[in-house]
MINUDO-512557 format. One record per residue (C-alpha): z, y, x. Coordinates in steps of 0.05 Angstrom, whole numbers, plus 32768, in hexadecimal, padded with zeros to 4 digits. Each point is the difference from the previous one (the first is absolute). Layout:
# residues N
ZYX ...
//
This chain:
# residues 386
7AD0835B80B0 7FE97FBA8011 7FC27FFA8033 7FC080057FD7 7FC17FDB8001 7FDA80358012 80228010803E 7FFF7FB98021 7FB97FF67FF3 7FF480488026 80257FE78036 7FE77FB98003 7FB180097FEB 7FDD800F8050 80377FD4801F 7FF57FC07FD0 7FBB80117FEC 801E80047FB5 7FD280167FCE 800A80167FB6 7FC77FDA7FD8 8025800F7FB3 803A801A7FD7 7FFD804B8025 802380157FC2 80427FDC8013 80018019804F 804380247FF9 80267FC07FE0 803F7FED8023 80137FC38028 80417FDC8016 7FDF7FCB8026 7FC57FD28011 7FFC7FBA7FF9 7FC27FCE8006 7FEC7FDA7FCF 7FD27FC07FFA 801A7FE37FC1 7FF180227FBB 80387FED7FE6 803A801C8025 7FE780407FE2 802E7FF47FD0 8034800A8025 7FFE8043801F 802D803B7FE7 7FCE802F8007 7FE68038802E 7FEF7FD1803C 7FC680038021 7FD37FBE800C 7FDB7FD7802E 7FD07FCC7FF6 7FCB7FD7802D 7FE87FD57FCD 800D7FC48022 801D7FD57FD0 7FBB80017FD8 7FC07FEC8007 7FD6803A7FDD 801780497FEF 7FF97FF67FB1 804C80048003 8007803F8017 8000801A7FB7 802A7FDC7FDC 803380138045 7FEC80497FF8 80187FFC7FBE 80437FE7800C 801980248035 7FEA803C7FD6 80287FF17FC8 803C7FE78025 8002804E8016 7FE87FF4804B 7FE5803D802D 7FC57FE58016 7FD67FC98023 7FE17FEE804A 7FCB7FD57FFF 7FFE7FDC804C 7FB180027FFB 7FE37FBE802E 7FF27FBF7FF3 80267FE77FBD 7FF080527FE9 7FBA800A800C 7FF080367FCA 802480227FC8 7FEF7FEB7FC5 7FDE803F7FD1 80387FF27FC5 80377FFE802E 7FE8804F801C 7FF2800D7FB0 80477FE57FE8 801A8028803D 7FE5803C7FF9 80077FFE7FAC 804C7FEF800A 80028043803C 80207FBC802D 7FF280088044 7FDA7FCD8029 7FF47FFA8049 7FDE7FD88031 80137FF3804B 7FCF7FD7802C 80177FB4801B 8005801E8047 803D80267FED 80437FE58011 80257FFD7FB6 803E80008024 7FFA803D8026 7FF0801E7FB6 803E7FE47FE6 802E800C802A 7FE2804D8008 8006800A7FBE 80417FE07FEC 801D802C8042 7FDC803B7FDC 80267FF27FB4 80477FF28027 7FFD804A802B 7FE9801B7FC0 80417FE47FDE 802B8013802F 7FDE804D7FF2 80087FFA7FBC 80507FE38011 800A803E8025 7FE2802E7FC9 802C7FDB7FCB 803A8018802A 7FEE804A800E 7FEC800B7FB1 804A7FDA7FF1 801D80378028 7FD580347FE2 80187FEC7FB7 804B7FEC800C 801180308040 7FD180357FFA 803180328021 7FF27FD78048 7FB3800F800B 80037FEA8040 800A7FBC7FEC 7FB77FFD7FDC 7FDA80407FFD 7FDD7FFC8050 7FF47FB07FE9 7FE0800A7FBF 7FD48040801D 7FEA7FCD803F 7FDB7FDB7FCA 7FE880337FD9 802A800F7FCF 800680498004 8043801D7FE8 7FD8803B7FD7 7FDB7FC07FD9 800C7FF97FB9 80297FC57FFA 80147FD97FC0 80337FC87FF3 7FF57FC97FD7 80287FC97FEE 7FF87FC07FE5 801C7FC77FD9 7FF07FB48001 80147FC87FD2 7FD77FC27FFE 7FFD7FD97FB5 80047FC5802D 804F7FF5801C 7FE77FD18034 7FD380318021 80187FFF8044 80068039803C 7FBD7FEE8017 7FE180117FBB 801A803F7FFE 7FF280108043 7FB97FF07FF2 800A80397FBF 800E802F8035 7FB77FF18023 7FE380097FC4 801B80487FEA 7FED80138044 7FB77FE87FFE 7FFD80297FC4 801D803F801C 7FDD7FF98034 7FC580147FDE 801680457FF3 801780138043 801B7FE68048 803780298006 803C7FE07FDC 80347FCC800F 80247FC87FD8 804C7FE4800C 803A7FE07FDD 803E801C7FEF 802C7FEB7FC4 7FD77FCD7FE8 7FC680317FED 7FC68012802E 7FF480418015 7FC2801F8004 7FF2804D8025 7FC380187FF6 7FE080338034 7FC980357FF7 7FF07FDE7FB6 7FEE80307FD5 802080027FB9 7FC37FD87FE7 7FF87FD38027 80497FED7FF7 7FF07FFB7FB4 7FC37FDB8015 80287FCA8033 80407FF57FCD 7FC87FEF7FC2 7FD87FD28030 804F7FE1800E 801480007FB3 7FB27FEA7FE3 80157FC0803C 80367FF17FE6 7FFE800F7FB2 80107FC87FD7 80297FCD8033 7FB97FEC800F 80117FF58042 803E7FE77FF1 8026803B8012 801D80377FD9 7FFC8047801F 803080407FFE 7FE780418024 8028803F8009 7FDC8041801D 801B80398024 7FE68042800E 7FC18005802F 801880388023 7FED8027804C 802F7FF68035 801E7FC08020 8045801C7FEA 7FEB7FFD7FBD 80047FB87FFE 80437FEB7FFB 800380267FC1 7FB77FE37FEC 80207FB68007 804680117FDB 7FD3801C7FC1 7FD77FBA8006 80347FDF7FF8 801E801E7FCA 7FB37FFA7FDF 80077FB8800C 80457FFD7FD7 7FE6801F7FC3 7FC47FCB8004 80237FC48009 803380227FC9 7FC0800B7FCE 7FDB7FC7801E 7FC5802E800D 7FCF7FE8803A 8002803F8026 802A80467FF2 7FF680368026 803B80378016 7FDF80407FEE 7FF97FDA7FBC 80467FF47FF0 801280477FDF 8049800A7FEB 80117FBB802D 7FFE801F803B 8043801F7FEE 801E7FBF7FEB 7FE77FD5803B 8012802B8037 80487FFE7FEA 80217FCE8039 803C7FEB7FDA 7FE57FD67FC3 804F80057FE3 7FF380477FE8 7FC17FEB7FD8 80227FC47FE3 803780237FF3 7FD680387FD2 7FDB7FC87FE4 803F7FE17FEB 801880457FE0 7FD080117FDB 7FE27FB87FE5 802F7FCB801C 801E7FFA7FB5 7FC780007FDB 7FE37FC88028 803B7FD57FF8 8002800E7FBC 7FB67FEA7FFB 80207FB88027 80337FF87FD1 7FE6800E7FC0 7FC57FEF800E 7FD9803F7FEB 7FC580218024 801D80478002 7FEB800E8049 7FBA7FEE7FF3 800180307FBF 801F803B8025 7FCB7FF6803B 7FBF7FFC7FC8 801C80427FDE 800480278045 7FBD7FEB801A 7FE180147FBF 801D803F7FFA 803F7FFC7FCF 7FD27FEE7FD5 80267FD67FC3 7FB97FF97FD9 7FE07FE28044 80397FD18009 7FF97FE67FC2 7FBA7FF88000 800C7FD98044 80327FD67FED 7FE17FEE7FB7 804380177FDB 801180397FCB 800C80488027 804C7FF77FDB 80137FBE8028 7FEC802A8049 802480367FE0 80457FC87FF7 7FF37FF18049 800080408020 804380137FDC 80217FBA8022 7FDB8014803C 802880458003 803E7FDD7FE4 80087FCB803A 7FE5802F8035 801E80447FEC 7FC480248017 7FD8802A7FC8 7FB37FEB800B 7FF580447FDD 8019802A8036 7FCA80068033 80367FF98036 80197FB47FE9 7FC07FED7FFE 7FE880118041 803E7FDD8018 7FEB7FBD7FD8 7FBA800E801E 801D80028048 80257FBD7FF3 7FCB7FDC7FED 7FD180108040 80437FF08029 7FFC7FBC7FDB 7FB77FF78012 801A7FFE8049 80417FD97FFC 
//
């Protein structure tokens, strides 16, 4: 729940005479910082989500104030202060169109104004905010992993408005980058990013780490505009186009703050199944039958069946390099149908017919009886989540 745009310019507009000329649209964007500017091209190297400061000095006319709007825009920044005095006399009209088209705020503060009493306010504001948004981190931990102590988060979390008789929902979230040498900071700048986007839904959530995953609760969203926030994440991220690849699991959105513990254990077990199935997002109350299978805590017992019931048919398949498994799996998701089998697999109904009798042979289950094959069945979804 990083400070938001919004808020500092609310605070800051009578006392630095701050005045939002363009880009309304993008108000409640994020920030993690302010820096000034003067030089175009050290755009390039912002992370993203900082707010900026220019006075124009290192330019004679404002005609570059467009092609600068531009790229801070599309390196991801928050927004732009424009020191307005003598090297910024007047805003140029396609700056304030570009600005406004693109919903990226602009602002203007008058020469007289001390820039470094702006600064430093709001770079005092974004570090309290952190330190809230540490604290919160802590109090939801407890909540998910220690949910018996509610003295350790509930009068916390409440303080800042999160109600324990919210709705609260869990989601969790998986990373990889197609590029190995991504560093820390890269990722870290991922996280800004997911939040600027759930931050468009709502104000009431709160990211942390934990496992190598980030964890995301969600507060008084309702059920669509979680649907809403976790395409807006997935249509971001679809395709490595921003060089990441992205794994969502989604509990339960579900009343009470006690709720959550067993919100986040079910979004976890969501984001199993889709790293498992490499689906972009999965959602718990989705998962059917799984939810028997992934609540189990010792994985031995599901190996173990899996190994029972198929273990020597798929070392049969290594050795002898047949494709039995894949056979026996086609026949059961199209209903013991033979014909359909056949039909898939472009061979004579006699030669499925051959491989369901070695099936039965090396397995010594009947796939006629309706009680072998709803064992088969059950070992392959335990496969699925080995």
């Amino acid at each position: 729940m990083a400070i938001r745009l919004e808020k500092l310019f609310k605070q800051a507009a009578h006392s630095y005479e701050m005045k939002l000329i363009a880009g309304k649209g993008g108000i409640g964007n994020i920030i993690n910082w302010v820096h000034m500017i003067e030089d175009d091209q050290v755009a390039e190297f912002l992370r993203g989500n900082e707010l900026i400061i220019t006075t124009g000095i290192a330019h004679n006319t404002e005609a570059w104030l467009n092609g600068f709007a531009h790229r801070l825009f599309h390196n991801q920044t928050s927004g732009l202060i424009l020191n307005v005095g003598p090297y910024i006399n007047t805003v140029p009209q396609d700056v304030i169109d570009f600005c406004n088209h693109s919903n990226f705020p602009l602002f203007t503060i008058p020469w007289h104004i001390r820039l470094v009493d702006v600064t430093r306010d709001f770079c005092r504001r974004i570090i309290k905010s952190e330190q809230t948004e540490i604290g919160l981190s802590s109090a939801f931990k407890n909540a998910i992993f220690f949910p018996e102590d509610v003295s350790q988060y509930q009068a916390q979390l409440e303080r800042h408005g999160f109600n324990a008789s919210s709705y609260f929902c869990a989601v969790v979230l998986s990373i990889n980058s197609y590029d190995e040498s991504k560093s820390k900071e890269d990722i870290a700048a991922v996280r800004f990013r997911i939040e600027n986007i759930v931050n468009r839904f709502g104000d009431k959530y709160n990211i942390f780490s934990q496992d190598n995953r980030l964890n995301l609760v969600l507060a008084k969203y309702s059920d669509k505009d979680i649907a809403a926030c976790m395409n807006s994440l997935i249509e971001y991220y679809q395709s490595g186009r921003q060089g990441y690849k992205l794994h969502i699991g989604i509990g339960q959105n579900a009343e009470g703050l006690p709720n959550l513990a067993r919100s986040y254990k079910q979004a976890s077990s969501a984001l199993h199944m889709a790293v498992k199935s490499d689906q972009a997002r999965v959602y718990y109350q989705q998962l059917g039958i799984y939810k028997i299978l992934l609540s189990t805590e010792d994985s031995t017992v599901l190996s173990e069946v899996y190994n029972d019931v198929l273990g020597k048919l798929a070392d049969y398949d290594v050795a002898k390099n047949t494709d039995y498994m894949s056979t026996l799996k086609v026949y059961l998701e199209n209903d013991a149908s033979v014909q359909a089998v056949a039909k898939l697999s472009f061979v004579h109904r006699n030669t499925i017919n051959y491989k369901l009798n070695k099936i039965k042979e090396i397995t010594g289950y009947d796939i006629a009886r309706e009680e072998d094959r709803l064992k088969i069945m059950l070992a392959f979804m335990i496969k699925d989540i080995l």
